[in-house]
C-alpha positions as semicolon CSV with decimal commas, in nm:
position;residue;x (nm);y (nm);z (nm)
1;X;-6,486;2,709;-7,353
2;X;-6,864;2,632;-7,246
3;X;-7,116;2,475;-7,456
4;X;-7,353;2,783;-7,598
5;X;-7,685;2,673;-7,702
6;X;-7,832;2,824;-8,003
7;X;-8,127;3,073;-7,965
8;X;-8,458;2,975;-7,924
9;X;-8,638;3,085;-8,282
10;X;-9,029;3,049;-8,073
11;X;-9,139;2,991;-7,768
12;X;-9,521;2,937;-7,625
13;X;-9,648;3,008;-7,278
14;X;-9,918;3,036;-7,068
15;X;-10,045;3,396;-6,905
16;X;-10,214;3,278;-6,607
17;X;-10,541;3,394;-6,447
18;X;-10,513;3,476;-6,085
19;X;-10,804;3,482;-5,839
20;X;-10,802;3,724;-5,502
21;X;-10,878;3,508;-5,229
22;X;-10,939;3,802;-5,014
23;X;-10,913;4,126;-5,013
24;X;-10,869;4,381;-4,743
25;X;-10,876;4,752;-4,797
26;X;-10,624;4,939;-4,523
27;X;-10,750;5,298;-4,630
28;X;-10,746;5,517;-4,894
29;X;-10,487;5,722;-5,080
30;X;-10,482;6,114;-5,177
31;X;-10,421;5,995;-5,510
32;X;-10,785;5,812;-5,529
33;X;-10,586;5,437;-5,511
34;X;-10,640;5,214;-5,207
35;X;-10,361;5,076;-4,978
36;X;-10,493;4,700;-4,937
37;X;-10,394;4,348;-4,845
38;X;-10,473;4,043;-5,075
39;X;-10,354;3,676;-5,202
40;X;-10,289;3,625;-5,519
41;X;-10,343;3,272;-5,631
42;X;-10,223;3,210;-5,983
43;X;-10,415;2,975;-6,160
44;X;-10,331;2,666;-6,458
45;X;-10,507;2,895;-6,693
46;X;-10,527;3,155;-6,901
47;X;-10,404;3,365;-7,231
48;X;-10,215;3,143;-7,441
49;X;-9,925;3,341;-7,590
50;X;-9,668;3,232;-7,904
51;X;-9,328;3,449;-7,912
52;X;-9,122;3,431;-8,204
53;X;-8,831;3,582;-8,306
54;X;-8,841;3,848;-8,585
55;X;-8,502;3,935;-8,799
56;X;-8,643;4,290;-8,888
57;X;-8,632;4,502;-8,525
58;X;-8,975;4,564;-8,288
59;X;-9,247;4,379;-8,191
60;X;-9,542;4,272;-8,367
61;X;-9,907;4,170;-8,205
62;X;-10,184;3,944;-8,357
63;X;-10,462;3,767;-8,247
64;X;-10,768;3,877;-7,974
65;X;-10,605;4,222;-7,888
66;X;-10,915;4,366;-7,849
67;X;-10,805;4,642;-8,068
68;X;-10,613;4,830;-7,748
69;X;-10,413;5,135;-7,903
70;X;-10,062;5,066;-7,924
71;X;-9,961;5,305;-7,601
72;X;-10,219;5,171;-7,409
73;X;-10,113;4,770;-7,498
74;X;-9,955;4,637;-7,179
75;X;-9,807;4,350;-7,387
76;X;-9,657;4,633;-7,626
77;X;-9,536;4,822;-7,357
78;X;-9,356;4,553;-7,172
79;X;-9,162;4,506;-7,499
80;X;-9,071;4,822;-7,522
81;X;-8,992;4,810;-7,122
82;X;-8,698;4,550;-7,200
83;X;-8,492;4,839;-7,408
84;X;-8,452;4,641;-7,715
85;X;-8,511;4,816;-8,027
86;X;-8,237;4,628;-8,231
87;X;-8,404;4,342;-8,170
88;X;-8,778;4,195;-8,349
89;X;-9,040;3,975;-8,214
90;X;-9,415;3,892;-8,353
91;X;-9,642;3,736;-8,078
92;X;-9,951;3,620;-8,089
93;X;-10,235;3,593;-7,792
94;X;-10,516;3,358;-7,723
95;X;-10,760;3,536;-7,479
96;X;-10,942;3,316;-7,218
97;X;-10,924;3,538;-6,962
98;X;-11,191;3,779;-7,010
99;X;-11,092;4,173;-7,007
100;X;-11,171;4,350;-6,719
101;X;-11,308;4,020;-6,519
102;X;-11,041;4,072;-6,229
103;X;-10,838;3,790;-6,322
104;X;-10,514;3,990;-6,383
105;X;-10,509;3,926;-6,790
106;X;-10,353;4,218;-6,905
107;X;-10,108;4,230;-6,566
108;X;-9,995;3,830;-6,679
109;X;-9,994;3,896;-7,039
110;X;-9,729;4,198;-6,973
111;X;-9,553;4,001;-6,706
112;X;-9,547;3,680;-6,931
113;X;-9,377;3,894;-7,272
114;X;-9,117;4,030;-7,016
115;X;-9,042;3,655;-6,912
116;X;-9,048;3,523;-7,278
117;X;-8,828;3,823;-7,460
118;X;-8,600;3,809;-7,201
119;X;-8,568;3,452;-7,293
120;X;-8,625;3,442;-7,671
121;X;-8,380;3,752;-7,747
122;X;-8,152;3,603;-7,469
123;X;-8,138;3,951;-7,270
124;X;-7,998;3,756;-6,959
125;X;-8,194;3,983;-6,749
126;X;-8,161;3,860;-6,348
127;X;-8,520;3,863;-6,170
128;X;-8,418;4,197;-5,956
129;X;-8,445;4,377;-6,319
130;X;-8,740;4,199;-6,468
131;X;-8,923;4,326;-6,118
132;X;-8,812;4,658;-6,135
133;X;-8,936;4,716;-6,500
134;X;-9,269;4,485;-6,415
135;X;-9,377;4,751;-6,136
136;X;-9,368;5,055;-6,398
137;X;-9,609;4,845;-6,575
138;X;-9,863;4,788;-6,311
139;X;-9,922;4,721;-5,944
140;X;-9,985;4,343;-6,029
141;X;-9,724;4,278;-6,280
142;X;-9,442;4,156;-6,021
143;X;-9,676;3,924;-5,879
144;X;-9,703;3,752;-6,224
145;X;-9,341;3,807;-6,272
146;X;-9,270;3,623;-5,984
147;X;-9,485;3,338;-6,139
148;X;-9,645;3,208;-5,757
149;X;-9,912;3,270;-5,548
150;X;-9,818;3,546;-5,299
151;X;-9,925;3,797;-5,016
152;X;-9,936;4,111;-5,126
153;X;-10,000;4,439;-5,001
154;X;-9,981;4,826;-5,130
155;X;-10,086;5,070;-5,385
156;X;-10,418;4,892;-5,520
């Protein structure tokens, strides 16, 4: 019988910026989107974000939310993405990344709650899951996900 730690009760992380160091546009879509090329370079800054573990089940947000509706909260949503409703979180966000800047704030904040739940309420999600439900969140969510620079290229 293995040693089981016990779960975490908080956790804090940063939601990094990223900068575009280029960016190439391929064509465009029927469906008004772009296909494009880019790199993603993540930066050593951003949103700071606490995660804590709630007894009573869903998720809870506080701090510079920017008063987003609910539906439209892409930290909400990737909460909701992780299929837990048994389970209860609060967390709380620091913007420094300003909103709508390009720096991929609201793509790193949703990418960095997937990453923390799956962590906090010990989901034991492998990163082939955590991808798949980070693309129905946004084209740049995986990136983040993936928590590196990287090429990317697609849907933009």
């Amino acid at each position: 019988m293995g040693i089981q730690s016990a779960p975490l009760s908080a956790l804090e992380a940063c939601s990094p910026a990223k900068l575009n160091l280029f960016l190439h546009v391929t064509g465009r879509r029927a469906d008004g989107y772009h296909n494009l090329q880019t790199v993603f370079q993540l930066l050593n800054w951003g949103d700071e974000m606490r995660f804590e573990r709630r007894e009573a089940p869903g998720v809870t947000l506080s701090g510079d939310t920017d008063d987003i509706a609910p539906a439209d909260n892409l930290i909400l949503r990737a909460a909701n993405a992780l299929g837990a409703p048994d389970l209860g979180a609060h967390i709380h966000i620091r913007k420094q990344i300003p909103r709508g800047g390009g720096l991929g704030g609201g793509s790193s904040n949703a990418a960095t709650t997937l990453l923390a739940l799956n962590r906090l309420w010990q989901l034991d999600l492998d990163r082939d899951a955590l991808m798949t439900i980070a693309l129905t969140l946004g084209a740049d969510v995986p990136v983040f996900t993936m928590g590196h620079s990287a090429w990317a290229e697609g849907i933009g």
